[in-house]
Every structure is written in structure tokens, then in C-alpha cells.
MOPAC internal coordinates of N, CA, C and O (Angstrom, degrees):
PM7 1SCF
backbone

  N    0.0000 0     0.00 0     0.00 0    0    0    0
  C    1.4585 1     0.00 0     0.00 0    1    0    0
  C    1.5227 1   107.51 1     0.00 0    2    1    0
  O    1.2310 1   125.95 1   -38.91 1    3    2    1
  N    1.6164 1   106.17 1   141.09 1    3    2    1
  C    1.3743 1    96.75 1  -170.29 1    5    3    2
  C    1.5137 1    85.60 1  -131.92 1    6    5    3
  O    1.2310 1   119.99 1   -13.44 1    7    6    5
  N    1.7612 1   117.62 1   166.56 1    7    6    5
  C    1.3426 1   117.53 1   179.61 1    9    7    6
  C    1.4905 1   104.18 1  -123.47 1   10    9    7
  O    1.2310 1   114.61 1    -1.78 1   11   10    9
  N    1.0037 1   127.82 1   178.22 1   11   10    9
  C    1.3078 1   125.75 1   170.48 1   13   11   10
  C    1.8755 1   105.76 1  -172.45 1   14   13   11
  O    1.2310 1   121.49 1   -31.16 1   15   14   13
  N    1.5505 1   114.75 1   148.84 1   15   14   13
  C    1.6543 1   132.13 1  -138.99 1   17   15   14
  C    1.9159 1    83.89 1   -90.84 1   18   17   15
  O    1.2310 1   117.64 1   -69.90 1   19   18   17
  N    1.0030 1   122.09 1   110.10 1   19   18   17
  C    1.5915 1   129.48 1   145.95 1   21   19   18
  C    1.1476 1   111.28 1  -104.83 1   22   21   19
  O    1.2310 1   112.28 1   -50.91 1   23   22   21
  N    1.5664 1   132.16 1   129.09 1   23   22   21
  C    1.2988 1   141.50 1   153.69 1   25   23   22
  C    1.2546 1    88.45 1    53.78 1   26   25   23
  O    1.2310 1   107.43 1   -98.85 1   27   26   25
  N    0.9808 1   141.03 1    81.15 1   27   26   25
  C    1.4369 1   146.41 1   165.10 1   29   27   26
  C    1.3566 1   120.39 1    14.45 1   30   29   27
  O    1.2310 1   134.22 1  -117.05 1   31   30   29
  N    1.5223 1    90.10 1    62.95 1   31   30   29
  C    1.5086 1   104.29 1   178.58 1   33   31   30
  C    1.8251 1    93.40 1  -157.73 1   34   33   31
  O    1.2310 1   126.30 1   -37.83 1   35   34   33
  N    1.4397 1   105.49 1   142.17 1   35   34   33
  C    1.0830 1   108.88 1   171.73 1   37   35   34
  C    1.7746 1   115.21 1   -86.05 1   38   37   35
  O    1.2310 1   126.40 1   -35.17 1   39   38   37
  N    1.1937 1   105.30 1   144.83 1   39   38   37
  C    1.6381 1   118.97 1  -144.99 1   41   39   38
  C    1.7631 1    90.08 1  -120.55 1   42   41   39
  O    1.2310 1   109.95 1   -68.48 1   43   42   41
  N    1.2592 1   136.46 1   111.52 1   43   42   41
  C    1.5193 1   147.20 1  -172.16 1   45   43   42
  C    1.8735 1    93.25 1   -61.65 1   46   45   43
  O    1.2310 1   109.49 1   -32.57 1   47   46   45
  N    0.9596 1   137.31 1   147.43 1   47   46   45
  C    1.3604 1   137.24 1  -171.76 1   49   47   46
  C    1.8710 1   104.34 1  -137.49 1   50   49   47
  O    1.2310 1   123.02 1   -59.08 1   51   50   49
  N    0.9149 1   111.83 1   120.92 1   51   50   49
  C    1.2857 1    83.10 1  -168.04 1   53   51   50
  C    2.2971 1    99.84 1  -159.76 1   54   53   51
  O    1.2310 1   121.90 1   -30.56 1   55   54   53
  N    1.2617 1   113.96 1   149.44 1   55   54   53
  C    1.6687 1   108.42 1  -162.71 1   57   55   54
  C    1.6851 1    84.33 1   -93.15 1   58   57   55
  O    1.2310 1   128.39 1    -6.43 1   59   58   57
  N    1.4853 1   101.44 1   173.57 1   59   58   57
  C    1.7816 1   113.08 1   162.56 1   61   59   58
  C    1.3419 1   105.88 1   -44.60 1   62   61   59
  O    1.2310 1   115.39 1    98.36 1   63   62   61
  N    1.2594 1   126.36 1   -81.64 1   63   62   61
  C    1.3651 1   135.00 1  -161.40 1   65   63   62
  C    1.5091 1   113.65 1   -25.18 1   66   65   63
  O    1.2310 1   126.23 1   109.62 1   67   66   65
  N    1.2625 1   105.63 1   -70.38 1   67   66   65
  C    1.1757 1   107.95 1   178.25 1   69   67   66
  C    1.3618 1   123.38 1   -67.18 1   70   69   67
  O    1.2310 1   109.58 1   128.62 1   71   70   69
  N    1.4266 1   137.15 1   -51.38 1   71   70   69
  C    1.7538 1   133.49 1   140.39 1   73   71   70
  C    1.5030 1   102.56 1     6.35 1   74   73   71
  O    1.2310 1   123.98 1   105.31 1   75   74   73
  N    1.5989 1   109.98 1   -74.69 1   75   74   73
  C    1.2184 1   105.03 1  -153.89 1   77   75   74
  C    1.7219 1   119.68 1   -78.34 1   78   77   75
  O    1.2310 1   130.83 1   164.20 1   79   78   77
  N    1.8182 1    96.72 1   -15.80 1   79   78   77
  C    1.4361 1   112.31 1   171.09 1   81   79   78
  C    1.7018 1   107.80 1   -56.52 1   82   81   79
  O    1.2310 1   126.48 1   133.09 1   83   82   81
  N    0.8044 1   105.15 1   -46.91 1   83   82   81
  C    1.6353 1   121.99 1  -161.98 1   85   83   82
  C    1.8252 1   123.45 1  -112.61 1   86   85   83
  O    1.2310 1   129.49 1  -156.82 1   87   86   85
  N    1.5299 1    99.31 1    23.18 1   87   86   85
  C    1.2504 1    91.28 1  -154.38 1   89   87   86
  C    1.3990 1   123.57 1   -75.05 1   90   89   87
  O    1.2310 1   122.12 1   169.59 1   91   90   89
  N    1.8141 1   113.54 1   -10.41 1   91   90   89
  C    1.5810 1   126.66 1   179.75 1   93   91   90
  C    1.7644 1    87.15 1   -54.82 1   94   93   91
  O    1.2310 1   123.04 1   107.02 1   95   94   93
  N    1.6401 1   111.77 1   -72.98 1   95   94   93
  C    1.6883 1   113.60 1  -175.01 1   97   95   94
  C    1.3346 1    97.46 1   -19.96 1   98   97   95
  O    1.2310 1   129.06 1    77.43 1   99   98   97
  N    1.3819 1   100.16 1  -102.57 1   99   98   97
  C    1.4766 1    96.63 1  -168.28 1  101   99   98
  C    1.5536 1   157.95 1     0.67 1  102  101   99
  O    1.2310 1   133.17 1   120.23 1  103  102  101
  N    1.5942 1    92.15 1   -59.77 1  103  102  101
  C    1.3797 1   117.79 1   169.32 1  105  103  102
  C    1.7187 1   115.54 1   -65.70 1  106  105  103
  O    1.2310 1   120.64 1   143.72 1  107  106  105
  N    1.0832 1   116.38 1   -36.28 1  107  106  105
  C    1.3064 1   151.11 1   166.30 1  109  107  106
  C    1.6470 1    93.10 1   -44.46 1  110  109  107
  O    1.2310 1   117.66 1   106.40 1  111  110  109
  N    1.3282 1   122.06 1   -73.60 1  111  110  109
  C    1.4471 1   122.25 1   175.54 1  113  111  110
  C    1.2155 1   111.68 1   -49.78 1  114  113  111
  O    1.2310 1   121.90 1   118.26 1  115  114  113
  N    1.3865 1   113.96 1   -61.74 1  115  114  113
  C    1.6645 1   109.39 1  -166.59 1  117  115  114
  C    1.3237 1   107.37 1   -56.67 1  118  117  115
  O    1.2310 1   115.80 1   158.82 1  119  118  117
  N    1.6341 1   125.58 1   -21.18 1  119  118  117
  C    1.5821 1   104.55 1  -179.62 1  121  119  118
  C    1.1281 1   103.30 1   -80.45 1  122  121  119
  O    1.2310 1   113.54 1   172.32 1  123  122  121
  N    1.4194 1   129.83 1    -7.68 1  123  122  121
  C    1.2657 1   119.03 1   171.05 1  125  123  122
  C    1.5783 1   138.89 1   -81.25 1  126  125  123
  O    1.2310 1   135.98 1   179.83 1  127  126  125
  N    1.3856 1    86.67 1    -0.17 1  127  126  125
  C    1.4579 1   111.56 1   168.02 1  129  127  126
  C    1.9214 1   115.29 1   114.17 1  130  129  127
  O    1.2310 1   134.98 1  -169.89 1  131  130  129
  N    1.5479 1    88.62 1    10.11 1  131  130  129
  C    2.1438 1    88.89 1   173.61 1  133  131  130
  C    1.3261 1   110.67 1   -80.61 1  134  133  131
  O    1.2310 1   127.67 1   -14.03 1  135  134  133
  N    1.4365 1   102.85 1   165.97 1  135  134  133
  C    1.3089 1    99.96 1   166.48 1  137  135  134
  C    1.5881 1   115.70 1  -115.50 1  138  137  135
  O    1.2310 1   105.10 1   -30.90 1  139  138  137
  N    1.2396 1   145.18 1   149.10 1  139  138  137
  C    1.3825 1   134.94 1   157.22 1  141  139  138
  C    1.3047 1   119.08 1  -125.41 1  142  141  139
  O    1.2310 1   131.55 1   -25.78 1  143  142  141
  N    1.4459 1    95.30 1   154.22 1  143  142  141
  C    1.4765 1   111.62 1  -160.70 1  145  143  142
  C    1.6139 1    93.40 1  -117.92 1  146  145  143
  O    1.2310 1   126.65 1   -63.27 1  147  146  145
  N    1.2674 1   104.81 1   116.73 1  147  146  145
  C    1.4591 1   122.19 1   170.25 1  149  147  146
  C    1.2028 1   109.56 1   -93.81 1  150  149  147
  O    1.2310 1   131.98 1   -52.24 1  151  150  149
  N    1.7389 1    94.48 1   127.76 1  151  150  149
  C    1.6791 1   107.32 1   159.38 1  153  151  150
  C    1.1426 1   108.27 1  -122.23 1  154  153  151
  O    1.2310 1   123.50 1    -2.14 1  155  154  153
  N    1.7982 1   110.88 1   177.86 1  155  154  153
  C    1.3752 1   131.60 1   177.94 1  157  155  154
  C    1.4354 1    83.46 1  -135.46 1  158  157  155
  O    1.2310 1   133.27 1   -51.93 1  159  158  157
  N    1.8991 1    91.96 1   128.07 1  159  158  157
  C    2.0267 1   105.79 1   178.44 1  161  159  158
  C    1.5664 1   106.38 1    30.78 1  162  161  159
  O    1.2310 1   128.49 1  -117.84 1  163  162  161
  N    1.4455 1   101.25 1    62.16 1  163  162  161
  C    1.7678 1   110.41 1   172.20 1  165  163  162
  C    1.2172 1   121.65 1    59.20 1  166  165  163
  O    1.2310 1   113.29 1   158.47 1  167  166  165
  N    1.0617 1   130.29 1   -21.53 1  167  166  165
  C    1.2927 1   144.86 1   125.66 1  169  167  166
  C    1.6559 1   130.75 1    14.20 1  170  169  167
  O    1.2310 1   114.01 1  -115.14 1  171  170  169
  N    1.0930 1   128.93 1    64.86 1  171  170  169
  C    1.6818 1   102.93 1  -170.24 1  173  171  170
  C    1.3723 1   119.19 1   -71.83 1  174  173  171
  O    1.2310 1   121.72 1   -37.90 1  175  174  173
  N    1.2449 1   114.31 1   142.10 1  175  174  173
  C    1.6464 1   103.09 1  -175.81 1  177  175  174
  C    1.6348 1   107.44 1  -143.56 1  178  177  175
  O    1.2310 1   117.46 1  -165.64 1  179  178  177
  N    1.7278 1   122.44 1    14.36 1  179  178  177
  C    0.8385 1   123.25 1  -164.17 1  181  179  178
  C    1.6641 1   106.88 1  -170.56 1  182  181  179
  O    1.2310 1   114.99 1   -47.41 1  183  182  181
  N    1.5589 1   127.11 1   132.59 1  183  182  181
  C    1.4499 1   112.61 1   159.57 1  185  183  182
  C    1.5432 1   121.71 1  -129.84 1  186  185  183
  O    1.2310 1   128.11 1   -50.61 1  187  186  185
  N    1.4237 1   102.00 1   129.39 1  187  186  185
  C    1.7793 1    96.23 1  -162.87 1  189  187  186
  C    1.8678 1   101.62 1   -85.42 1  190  189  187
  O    1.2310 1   121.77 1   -16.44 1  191  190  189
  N    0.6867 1   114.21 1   163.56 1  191  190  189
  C    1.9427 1   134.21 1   156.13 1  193  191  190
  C    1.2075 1   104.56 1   178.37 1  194  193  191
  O    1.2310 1   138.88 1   -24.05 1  195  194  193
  N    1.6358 1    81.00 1   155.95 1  195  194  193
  C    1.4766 1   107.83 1  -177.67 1  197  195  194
  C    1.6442 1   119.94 1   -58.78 1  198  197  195
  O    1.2310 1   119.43 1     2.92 1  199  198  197
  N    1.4745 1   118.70 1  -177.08 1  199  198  197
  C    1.2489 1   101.23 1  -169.73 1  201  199  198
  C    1.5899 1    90.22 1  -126.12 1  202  201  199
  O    1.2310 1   103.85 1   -12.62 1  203  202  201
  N    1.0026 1   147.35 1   167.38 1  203  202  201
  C    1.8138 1   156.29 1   174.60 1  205  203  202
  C    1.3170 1    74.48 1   -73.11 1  206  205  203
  O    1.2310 1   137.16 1   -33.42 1  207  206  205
  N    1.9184 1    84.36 1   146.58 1  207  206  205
  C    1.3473 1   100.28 1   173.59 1  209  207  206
  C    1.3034 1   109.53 1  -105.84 1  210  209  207
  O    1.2310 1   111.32 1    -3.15 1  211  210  209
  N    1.1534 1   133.95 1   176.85 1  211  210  209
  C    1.5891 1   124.90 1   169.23 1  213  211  210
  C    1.6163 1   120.41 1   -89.85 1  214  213  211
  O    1.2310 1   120.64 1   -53.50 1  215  214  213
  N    0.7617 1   116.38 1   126.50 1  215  214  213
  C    1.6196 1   130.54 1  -172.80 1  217  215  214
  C    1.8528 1   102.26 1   -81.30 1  218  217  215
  O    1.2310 1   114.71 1   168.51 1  219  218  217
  N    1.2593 1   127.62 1   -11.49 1  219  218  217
  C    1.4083 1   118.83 1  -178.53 1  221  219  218
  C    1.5479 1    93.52 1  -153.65 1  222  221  219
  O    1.2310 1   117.54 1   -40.12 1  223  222  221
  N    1.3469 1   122.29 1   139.88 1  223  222  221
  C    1.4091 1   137.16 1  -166.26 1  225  223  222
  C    1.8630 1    89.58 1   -73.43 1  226  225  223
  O    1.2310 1   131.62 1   -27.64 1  227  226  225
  N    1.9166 1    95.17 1   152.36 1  227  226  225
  C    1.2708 1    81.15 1  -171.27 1  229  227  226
  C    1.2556 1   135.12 1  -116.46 1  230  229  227
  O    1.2310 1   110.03 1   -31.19 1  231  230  229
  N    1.3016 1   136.33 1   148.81 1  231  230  229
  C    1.7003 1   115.19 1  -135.17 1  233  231  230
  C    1.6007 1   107.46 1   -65.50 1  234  233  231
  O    1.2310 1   129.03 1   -16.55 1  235  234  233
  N    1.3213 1   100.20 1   163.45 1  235  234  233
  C    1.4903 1   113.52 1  -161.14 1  237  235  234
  C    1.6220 1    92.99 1  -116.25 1  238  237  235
  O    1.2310 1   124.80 1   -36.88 1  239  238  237
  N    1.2279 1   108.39 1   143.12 1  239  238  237
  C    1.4403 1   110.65 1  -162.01 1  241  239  238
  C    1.4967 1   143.63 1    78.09 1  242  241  239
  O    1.2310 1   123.76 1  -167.74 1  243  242  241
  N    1.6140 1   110.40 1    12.26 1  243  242  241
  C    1.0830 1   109.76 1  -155.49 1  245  243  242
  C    1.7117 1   119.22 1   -49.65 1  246  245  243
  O    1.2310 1   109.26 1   156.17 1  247  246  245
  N    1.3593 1   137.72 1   -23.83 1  247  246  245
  C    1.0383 1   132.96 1  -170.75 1  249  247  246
  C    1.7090 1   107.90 1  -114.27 1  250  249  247
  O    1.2310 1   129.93 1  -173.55 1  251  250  249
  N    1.5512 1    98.47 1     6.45 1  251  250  249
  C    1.8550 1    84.73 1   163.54 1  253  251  250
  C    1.0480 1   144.21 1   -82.07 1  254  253  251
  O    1.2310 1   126.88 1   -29.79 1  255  254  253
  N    1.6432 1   104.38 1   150.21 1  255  254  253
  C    1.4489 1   109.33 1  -163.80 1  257  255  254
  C    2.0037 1   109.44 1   100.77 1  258  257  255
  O    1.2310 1   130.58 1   155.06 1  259  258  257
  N    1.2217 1    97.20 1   -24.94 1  259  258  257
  C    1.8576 1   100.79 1  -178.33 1  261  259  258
  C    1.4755 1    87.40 1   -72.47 1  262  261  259
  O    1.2310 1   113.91 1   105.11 1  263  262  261
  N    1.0616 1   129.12 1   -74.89 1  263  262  261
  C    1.5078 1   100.63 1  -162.79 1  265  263  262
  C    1.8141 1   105.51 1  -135.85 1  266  265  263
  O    1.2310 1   121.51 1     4.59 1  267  266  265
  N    1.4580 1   114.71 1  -175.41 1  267  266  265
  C    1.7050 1   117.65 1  -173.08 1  269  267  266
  C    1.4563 1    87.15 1  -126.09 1  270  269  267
  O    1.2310 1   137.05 1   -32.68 1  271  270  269
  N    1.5175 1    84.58 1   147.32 1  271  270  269
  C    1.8401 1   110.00 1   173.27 1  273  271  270
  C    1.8132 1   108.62 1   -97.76 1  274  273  271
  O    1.2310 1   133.06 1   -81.95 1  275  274  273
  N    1.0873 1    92.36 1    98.05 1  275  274  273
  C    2.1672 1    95.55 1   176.36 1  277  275  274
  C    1.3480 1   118.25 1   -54.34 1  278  277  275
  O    1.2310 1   122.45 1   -18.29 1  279  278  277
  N    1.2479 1   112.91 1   161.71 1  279  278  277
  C    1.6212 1   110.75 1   177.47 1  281  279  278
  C    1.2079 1   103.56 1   -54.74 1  282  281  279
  O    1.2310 1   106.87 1   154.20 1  283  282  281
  N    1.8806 1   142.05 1   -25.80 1  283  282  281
  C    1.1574 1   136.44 1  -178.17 1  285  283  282
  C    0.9111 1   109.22 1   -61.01 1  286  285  283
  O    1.2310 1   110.81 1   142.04 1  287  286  285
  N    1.2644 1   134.89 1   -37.96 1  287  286  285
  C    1.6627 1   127.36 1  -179.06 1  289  287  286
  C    1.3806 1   101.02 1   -41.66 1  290  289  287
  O    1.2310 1   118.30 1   106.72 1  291  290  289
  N    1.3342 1   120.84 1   -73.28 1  291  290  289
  C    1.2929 1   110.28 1  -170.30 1  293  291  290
  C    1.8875 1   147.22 1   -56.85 1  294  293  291
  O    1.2310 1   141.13 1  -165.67 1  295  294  293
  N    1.4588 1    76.60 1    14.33 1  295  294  293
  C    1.3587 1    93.19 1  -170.70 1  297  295  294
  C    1.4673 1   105.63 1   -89.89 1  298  297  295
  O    1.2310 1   125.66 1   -28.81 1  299  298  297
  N    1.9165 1   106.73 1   151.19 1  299  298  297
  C    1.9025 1   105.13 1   152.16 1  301  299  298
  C    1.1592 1   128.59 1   -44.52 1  302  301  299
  O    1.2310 1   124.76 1   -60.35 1  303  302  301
  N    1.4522 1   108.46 1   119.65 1  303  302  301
  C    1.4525 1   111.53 1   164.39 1  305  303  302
  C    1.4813 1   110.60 1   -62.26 1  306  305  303
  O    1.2310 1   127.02 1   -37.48 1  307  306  305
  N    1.8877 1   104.09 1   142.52 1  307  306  305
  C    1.3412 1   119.96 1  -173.53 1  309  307  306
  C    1.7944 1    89.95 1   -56.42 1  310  309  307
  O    1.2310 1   134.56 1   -17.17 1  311  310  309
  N    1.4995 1    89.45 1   162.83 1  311  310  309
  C    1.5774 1   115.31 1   172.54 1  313  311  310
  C    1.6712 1   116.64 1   -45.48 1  314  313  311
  O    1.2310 1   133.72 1   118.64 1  315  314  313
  N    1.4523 1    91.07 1   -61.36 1  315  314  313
  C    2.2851 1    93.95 1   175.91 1  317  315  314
  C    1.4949 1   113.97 1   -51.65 1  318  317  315
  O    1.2310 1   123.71 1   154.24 1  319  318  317
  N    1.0835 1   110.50 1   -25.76 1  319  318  317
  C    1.5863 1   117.61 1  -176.04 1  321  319  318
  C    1.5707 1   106.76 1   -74.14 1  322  321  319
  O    1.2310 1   126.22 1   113.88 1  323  322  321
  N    1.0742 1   105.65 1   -66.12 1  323  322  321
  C    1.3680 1   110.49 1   167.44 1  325  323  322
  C    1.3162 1   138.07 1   -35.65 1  326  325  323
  O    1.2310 1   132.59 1   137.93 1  327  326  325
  N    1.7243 1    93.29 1   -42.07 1  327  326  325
  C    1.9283 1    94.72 1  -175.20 1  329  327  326
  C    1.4937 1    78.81 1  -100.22 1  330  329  327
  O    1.2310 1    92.88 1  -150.60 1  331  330  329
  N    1.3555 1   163.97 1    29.40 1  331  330  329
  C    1.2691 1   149.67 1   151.30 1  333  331  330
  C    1.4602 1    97.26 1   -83.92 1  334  333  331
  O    1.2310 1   111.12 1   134.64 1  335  334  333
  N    1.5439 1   134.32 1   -45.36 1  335  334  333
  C    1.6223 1   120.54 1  -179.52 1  337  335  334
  C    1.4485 1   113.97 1   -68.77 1  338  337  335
  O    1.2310 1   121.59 1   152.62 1  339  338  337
  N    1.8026 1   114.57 1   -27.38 1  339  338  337
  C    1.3592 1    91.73 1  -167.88 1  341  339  338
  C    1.6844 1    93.88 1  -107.51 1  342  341  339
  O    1.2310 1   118.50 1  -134.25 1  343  342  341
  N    1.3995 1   120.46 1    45.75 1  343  342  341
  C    1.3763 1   133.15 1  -170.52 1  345  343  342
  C    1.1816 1   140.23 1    19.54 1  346  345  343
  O    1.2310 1   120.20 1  -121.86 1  347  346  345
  N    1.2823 1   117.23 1    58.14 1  347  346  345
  C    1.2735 1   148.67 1  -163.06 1  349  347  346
  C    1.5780 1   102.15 1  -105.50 1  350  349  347
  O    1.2310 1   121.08 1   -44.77 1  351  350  349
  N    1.3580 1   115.54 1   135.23 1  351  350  349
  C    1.2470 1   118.94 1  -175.21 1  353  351  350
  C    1.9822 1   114.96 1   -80.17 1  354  353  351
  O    1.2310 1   120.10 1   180.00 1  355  354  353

């Protein structure tokens, strides 16, 4: 493991191999607030951190009541629709 100085903070430096050797550790850090910078053959090609956590669970329902789903929703989409997703002329 190698480190290296970002914004005056030391920055975890580190290749696949080892990431994946060690990756419970690791992850373990970043929730603790590190960051690492993944390379391939020294290489950086990637930077992990954690994400904020949420301090209040998060609301459930956000768009109910905006609008109702009709019995049409549940229906087959017509044929053109169909061969337009799986791109069929």
C-alpha cells in the first residue's frame, strides 16, 4: 500500500490486486472516511469514497398521491412498441 498527499490529506493509493486481496480492510476505511485511489500497474483508473449517510430514514412514497396508474398500465404493449425496444424495424 502506497499513500500519496491530495489537498492535504493523505489519499490510500493502492493497484487491483491488492484492493481485491484486502478488500473487507479497505472498505472498512472508506466508511471511515478515506479515500482510495485505484490503479492498474500504478496506473490510476478509479477513486473510491464513501458516500454520506443519511441521518433520517428516507421518505417512503415520495410521489404519492401525484398521480394514478389505470388498468391500462397493465396492459401489453402494442406490437410497434415492442419491436421498437428490441429494435426491430
Amino acid at each position: 500500500m502506497s499513500q500519496k498527499l491530495v489537498h492535504n490529506r493523505i489519499m490510500i493509493r493502492l493497484n487491483v490486486h491488492e484492493a481485491k486481496t484486502h478488500l473487507s480492510r479497505y472498505l472498512t476505511m472508506v466508511e471511515q472516511g478515506e479515500v482510495i485511489l485505484l490503479c492498474r500497474r500504478n496506473v490510476p483508473i478509479a477513486e473510491i469514497r464513501g458516500i454520506p449517510r443519511r441521518t433520517e430514514p428516507r421518505p417512503f412514497g415520495l410521489a404519492k398521491g401525484k398521480f394514478e396508474l389505470t388498468e391500462a398500465f397493465f396492459e401489453p404493449l402494442p406490437d410497434d412498441i415492442l419491436d421498437a425496444f428490441e429494435g426491430k424495424e
